[in-house]
N, C-alpha and C positions, 0 to 999 in steps of 0.2 A: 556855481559861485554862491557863496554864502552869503545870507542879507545881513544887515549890518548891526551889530552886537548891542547891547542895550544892559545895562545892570542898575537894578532895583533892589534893594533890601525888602525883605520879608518875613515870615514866619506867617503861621495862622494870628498869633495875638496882635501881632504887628500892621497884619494887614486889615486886620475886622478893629480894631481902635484908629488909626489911620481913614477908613471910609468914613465911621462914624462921627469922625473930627472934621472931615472934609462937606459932610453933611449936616454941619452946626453946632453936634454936639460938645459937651465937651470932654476930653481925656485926656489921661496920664499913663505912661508906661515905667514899670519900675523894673530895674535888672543891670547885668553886668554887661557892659559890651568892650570886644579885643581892646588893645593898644596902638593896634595896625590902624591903615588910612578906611579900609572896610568898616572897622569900629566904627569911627570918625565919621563916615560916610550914612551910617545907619542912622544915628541919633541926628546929623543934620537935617536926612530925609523927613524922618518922624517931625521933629520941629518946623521945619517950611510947611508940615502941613497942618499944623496947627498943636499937635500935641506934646501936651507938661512931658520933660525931659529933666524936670529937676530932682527926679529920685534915681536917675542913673548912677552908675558909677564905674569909672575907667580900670580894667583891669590894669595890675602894676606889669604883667609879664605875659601874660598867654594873648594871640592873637584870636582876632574872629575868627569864629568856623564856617566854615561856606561850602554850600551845597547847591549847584548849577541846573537849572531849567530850561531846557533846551523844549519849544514850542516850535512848530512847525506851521507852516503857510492855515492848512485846517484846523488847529488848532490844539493837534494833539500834546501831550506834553510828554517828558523824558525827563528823570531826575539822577543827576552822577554826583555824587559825594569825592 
């Protein structure tokens, strides 16, 4: 049986400005994210945790790209694009 599915938005820059906002500092992320609900889903993440989302900007046609992390009970990781 499979445990139960969890999706978090990421990247390296995303996830080390996200810590570092979580841990007082403060940050901004600039860039383009999809038009999809994943889009949408990223920059709300990023902003519940504290970090400037005001130099984003909404692609008008191409969605997010997503690349899946499949971690295992030890800890191992697995990445499928």
């Amino acid at each position: 049986m499979l445990p139960e599915k969890q999706i978090h938005p990421g990247g390296g820059a995303a996830t080390m400005i996200s810590l570092f906002s979580a841990l007082g500092g403060r940050a901004a992320f600039q860039g383009i994210y999809g038009k999809d609900s994943l889009g949408e889903m990223f920059v709300n993440s990023l902003q519940c945790l504290g970090v400037d989302v005001n130099a984003m900007k909404r692609h008008r046609s191409k969605n997010n790209a997503v690349v899946l992390s499949l971690i295992t009970p030890d800890k191992d990781r697995s990445f499928a694009c």
